[in-house]
C-alpha positions in Angstrom: -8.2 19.6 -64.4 -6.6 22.8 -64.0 -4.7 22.5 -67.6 -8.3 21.6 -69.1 -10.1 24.9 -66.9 -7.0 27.7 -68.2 -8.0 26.6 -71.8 -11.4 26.6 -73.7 -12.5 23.2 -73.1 -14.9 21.6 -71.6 -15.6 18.8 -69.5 -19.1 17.0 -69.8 -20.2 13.8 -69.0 -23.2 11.6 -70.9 -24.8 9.0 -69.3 -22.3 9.0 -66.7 -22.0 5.0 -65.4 -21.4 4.7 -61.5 -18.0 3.2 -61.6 -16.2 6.5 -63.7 -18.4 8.3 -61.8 -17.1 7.2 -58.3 -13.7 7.3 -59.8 -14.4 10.7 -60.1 -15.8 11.5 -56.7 -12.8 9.7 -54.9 -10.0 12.1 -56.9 -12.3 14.9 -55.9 -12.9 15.7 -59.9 -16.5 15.3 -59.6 -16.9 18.8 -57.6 -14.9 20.5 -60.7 -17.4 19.6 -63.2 -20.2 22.0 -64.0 -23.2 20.2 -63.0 -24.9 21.8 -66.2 -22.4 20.0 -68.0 -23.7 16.5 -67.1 -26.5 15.0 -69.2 -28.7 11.7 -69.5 -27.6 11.1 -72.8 -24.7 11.8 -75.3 -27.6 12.9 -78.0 -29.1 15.8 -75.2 -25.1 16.6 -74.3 -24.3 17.6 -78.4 -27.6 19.2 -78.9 -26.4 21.6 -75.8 -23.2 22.1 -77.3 -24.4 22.2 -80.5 -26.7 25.3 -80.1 -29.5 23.8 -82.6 -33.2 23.5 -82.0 -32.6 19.8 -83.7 -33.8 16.9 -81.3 -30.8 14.6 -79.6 -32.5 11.6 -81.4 -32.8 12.7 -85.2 -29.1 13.1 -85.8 -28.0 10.2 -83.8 -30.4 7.6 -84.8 -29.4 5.3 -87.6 -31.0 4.5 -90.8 -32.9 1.1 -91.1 
């Protein structure tokens, strides 16, 4: 985690399921994740990123 912290990346979790999340917790990863960096969903995590007004669902939602 410490390679991934010295450069510009960043570490976010969407819709974080308990077993990789436990997983995390036990290696003590969990606590070096920005809490702001973990989100319900994968569409609210790119909007963040994304710096648009555009709703997670319009980009992500495919066409009938």
């Amino acid at each position: 985690m410490s390679y991934v912290h010295a450069r510009p990346i960043h570490v976010v979790l969407a819709r974080p399921e308990p077993a990789p999340s436990a997983a995390l917790e036990r290696y003590e990863l969990m606590e070096r994740i920005d809490p702001d960096h973990i989100y319900s969903g994968l569409g609210v995590a790119i909007t963040a990123f994304a710096g648009t007004s555009r709703t997670p669902e319009s980009p992500l939602q495919p066409t009938p």
